[in-house]
MIBAZA-28685 format. One record per residue (C-alpha): y, x, z; residue in one letter. Coordinates in pm, 1 decimal. Layout:
<recs>
+----------+----------+----------+------+
|        v |        u |        w | fiti |
+----------+----------+----------+------+
|        Y |        X |        Z |    A |
...
+----------+----------+----------+------+
</recs>
This chain:
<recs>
+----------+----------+----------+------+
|        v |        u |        w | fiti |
+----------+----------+----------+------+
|  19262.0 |  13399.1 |   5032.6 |    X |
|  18952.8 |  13134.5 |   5088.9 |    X |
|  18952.0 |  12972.0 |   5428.1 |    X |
|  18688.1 |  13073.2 |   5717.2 |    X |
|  18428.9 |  12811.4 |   5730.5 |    X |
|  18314.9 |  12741.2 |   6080.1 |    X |
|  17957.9 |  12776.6 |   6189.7 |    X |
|  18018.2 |  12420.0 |   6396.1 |    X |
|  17971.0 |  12109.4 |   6256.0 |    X |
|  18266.6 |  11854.4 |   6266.8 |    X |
|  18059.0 |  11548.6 |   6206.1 |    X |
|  17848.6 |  11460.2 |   6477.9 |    X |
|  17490.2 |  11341.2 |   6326.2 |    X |
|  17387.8 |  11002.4 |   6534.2 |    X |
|  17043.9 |  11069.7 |   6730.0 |    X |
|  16737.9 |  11024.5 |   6544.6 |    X |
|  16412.4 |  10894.6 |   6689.7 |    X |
|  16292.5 |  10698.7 |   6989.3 |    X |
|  16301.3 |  10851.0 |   7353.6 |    X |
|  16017.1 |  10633.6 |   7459.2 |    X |
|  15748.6 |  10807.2 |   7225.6 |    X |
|  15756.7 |  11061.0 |   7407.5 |    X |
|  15687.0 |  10988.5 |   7764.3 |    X |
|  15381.8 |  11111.0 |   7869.6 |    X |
|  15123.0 |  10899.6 |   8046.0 |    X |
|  14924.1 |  11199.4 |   8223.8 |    X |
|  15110.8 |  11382.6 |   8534.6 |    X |
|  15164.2 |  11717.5 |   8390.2 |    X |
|  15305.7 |  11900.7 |   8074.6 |    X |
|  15373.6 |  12239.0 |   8075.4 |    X |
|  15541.2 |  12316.0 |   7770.2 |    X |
|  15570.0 |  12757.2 |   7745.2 |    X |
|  15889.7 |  12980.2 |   7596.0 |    X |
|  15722.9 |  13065.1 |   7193.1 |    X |
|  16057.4 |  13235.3 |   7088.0 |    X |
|  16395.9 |  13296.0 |   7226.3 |    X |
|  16682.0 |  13482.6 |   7069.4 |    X |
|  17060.9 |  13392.1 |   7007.0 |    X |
|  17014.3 |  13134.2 |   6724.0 |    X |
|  16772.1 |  12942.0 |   6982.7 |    X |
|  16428.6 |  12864.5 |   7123.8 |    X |
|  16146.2 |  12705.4 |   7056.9 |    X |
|  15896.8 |  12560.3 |   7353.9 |    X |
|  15555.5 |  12485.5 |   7297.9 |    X |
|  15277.1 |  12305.8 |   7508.0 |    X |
|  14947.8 |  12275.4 |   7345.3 |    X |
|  14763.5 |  12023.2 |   7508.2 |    X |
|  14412.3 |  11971.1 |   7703.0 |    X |
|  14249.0 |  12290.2 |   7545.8 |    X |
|  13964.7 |  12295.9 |   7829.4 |    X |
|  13870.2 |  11904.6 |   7803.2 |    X |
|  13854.5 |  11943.1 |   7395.6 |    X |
|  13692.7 |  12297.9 |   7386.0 |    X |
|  13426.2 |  12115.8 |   7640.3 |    X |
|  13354.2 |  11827.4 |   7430.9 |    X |
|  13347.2 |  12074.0 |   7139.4 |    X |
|  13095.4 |  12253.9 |   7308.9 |    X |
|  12825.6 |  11962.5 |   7375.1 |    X |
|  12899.1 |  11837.0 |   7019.4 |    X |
|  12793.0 |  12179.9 |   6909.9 |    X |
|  12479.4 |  12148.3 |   7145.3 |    X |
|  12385.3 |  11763.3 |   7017.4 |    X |
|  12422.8 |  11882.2 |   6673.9 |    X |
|  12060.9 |  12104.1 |   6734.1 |    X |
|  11887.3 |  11696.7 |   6843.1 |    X |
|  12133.7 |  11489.2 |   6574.3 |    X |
|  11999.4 |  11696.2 |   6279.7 |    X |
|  11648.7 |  11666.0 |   6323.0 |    X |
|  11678.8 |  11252.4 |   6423.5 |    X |
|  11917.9 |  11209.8 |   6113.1 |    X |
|  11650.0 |  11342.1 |   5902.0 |    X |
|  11358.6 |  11132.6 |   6040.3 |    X |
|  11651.4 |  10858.1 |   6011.0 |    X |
|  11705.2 |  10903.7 |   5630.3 |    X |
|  11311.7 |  10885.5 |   5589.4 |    X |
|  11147.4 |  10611.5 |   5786.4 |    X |
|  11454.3 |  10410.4 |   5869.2 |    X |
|  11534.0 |  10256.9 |   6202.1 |    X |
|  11167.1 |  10107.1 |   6162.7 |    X |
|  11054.0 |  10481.4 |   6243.3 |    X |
|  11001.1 |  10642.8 |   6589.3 |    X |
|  11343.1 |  10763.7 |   6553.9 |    X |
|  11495.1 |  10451.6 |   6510.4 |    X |
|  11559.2 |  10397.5 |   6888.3 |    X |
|  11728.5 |  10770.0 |   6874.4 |    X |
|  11997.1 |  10659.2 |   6655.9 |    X |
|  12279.9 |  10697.5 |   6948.9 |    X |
|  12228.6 |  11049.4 |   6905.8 |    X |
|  12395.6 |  11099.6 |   6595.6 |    X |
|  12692.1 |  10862.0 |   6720.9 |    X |
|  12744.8 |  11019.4 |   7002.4 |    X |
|  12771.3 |  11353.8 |   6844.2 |    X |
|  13030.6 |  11203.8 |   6609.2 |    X |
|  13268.4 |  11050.8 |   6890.3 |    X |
|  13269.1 |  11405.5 |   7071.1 |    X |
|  13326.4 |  11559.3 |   6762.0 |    X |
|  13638.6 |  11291.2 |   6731.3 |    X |
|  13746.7 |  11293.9 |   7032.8 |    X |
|  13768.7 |  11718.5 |   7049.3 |    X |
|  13926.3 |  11715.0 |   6689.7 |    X |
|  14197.2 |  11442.8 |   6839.3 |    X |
|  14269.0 |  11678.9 |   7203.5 |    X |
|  14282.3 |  11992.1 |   6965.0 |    X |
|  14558.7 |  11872.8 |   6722.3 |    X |
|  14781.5 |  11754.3 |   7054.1 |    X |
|  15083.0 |  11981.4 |   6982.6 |    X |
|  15483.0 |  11900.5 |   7162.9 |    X |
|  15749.3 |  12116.5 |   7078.5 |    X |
|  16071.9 |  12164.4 |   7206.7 |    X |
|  16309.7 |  12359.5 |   6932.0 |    X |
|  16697.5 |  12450.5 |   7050.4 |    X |
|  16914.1 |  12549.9 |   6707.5 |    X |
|  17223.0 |  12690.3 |   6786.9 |    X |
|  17292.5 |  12691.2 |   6404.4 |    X |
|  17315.6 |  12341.7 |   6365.9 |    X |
|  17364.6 |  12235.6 |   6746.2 |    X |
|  17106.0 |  12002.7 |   6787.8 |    X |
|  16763.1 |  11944.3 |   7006.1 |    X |
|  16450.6 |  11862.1 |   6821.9 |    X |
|  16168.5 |  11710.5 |   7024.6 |    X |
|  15844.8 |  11678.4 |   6794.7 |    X |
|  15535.3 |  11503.9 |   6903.0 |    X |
|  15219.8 |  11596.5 |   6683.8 |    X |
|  14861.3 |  11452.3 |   6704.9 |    X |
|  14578.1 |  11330.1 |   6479.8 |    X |
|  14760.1 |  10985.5 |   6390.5 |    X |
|  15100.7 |  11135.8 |   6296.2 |    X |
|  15392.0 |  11275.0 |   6417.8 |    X |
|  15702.8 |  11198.7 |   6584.1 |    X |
|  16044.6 |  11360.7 |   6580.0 |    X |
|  16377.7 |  11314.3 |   6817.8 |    X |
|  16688.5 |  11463.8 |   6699.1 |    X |
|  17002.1 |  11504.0 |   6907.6 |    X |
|  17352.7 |  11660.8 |   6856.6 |    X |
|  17438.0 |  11902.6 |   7151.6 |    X |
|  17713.4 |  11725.1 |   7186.2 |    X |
|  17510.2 |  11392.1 |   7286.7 |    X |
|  17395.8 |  11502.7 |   7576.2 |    X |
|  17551.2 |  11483.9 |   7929.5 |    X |
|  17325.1 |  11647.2 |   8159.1 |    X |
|  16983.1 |  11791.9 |   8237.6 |    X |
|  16822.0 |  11624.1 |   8538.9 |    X |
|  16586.0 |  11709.4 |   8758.4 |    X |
|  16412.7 |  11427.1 |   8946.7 |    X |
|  16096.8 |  11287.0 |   9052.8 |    X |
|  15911.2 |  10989.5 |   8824.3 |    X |
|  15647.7 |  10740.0 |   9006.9 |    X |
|  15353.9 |  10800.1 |   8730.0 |    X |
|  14985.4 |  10653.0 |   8766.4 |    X |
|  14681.5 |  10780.0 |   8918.8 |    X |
|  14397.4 |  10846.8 |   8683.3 |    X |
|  14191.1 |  10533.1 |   8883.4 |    X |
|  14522.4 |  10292.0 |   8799.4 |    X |
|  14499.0 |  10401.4 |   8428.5 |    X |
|  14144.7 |  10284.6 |   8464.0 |    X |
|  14221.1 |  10024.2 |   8603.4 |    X |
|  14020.5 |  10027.9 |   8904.5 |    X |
|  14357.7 |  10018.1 |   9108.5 |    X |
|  14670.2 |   9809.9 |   9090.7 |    X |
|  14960.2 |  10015.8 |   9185.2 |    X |
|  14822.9 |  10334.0 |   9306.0 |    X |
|  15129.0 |  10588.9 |   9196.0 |    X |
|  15286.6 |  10908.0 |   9336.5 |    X |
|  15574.8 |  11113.3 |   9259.1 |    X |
|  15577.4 |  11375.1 |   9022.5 |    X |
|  15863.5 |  11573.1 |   8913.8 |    X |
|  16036.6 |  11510.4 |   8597.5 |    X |
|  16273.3 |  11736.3 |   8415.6 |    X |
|  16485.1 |  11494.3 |   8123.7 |    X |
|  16784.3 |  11480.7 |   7905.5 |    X |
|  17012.7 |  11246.0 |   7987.4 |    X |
|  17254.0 |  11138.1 |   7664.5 |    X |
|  17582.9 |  10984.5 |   7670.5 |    X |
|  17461.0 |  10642.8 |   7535.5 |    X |
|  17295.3 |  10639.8 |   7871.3 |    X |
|  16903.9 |  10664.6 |   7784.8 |    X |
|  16697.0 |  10976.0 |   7864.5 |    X |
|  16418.5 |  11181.3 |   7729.7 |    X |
|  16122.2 |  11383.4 |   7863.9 |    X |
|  16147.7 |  11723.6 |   7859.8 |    X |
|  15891.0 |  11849.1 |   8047.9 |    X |
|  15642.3 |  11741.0 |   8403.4 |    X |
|  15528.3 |  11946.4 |   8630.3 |    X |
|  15629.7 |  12182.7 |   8973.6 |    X |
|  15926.6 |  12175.6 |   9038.1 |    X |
|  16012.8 |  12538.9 |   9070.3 |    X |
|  15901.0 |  12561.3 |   8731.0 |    X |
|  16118.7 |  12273.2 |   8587.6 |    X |
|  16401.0 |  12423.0 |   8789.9 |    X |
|  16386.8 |  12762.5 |   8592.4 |    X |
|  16362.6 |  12590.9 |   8277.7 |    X |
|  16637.9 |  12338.5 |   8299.8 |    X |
|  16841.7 |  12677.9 |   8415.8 |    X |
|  16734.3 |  12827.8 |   8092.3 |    X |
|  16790.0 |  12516.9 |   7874.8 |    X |
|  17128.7 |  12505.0 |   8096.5 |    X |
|  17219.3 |  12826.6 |   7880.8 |    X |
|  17162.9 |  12689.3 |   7498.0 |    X |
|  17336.0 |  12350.0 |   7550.9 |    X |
|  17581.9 |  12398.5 |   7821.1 |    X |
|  17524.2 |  12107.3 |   8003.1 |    X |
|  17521.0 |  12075.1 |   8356.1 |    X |
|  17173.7 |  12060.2 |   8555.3 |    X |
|  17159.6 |  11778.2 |   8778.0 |    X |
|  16899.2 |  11779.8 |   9078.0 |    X |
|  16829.8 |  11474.9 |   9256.4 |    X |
|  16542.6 |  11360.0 |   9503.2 |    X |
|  16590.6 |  11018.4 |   9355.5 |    X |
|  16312.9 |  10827.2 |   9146.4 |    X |
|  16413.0 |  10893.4 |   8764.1 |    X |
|  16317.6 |  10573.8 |   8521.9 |    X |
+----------+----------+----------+------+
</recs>
């Protein structure tokens, strides 16, 4: 009679990837429940959908003054009385950049119950980046608040102008931590209850300042 093969790994895999690419420098995530069942779940948060479908939209409208200057462009030169236009064109191509950059902003959070691990996966433009970690790496959920920068500080038109936001993070055994998710806290409450029920790890809550 052949032996039962367990559906649980004996080796545990060491974690792969860095917890620090994926900290988040705005205030807010958001990340939304794609697809649950017993195997797992996958979370999802899409990005800044209303700041790229807005510089979408005046790309769109530049392209109607870009096409005409480009033309007068390719036939008189800058010498031309287009010539002093030329920012028109540029312009239209940053927007069109900088929308094509905000649309391909993808995070996903993926729970395998096959396998027993956590897969965090950062996607933009520029790449992607992937953390892997064995169930059995992590110690706890916690639910906290992290000091983040204003938009003005980022800009640097203030020197220390933070405020608390709340944080929801894995905390591993080797003592680091990763972001999960930003946002209210009722919010992160509920979903560190229902991340509670995949890995079985205990959610912390603290009013202390996460790092």
């Amino acid at each position: 009679m052949s032996a039962e093969v367990s559906p649980r790994r004996s080796v545990l895999v060491p974690m792969e990837g860095n917890p620090a690419e994926f900290e988040s420098v705005g205030s807010r995530l958001g990340f939304r429940l794609q697809s649950e069942s017993s195997t797992g779940a996958t979370l999802v948060w899409l990005g800044a959908r209303f700041p790229a479908f807005l510089c979408l939209g005046i790309a769109a409208a530049l392209l109607f003054l870009s096409i005409p200057i480009l033309d007068a462009l390719r036939q008189r030169g800058l010498a031309g009385p287009a010539g002093a236009l030329w920012y028109f064109p540029a312009m239209n191509l940053i927007l069109f950049g900088i929308a094509l950059y905000l649309v391909s902003l993808k995070r996903t959070i993926l729970l395998d119950n096959r396998t027993r691990q956590i897969v965090l996966e950062r996607r933009s433009l520029f790449g992607r980046r992937r953390l892997r970690a064995d169930y059995d790496e992590v110690a706890a959920l916690s639910l906290g608040s992290v000091k983040v920068y204003s938009g003005f500080a980022v800009a640097g038109s203030s020197a220390d102008r933070r405020y608390p936001v709340p944080s929801l993070r894995l905390v591993l055994k080797n003592g680091q931590t990763v972001l999960l998710d930003r946002g209210g806290r009722k919010r992160l409450e509920n979903l560190g209850k229902r991340l509670n029920t995949f890995l079985g790890k205990p959610l912390e809550t603290t009013d202390r300042f996460l790092q």
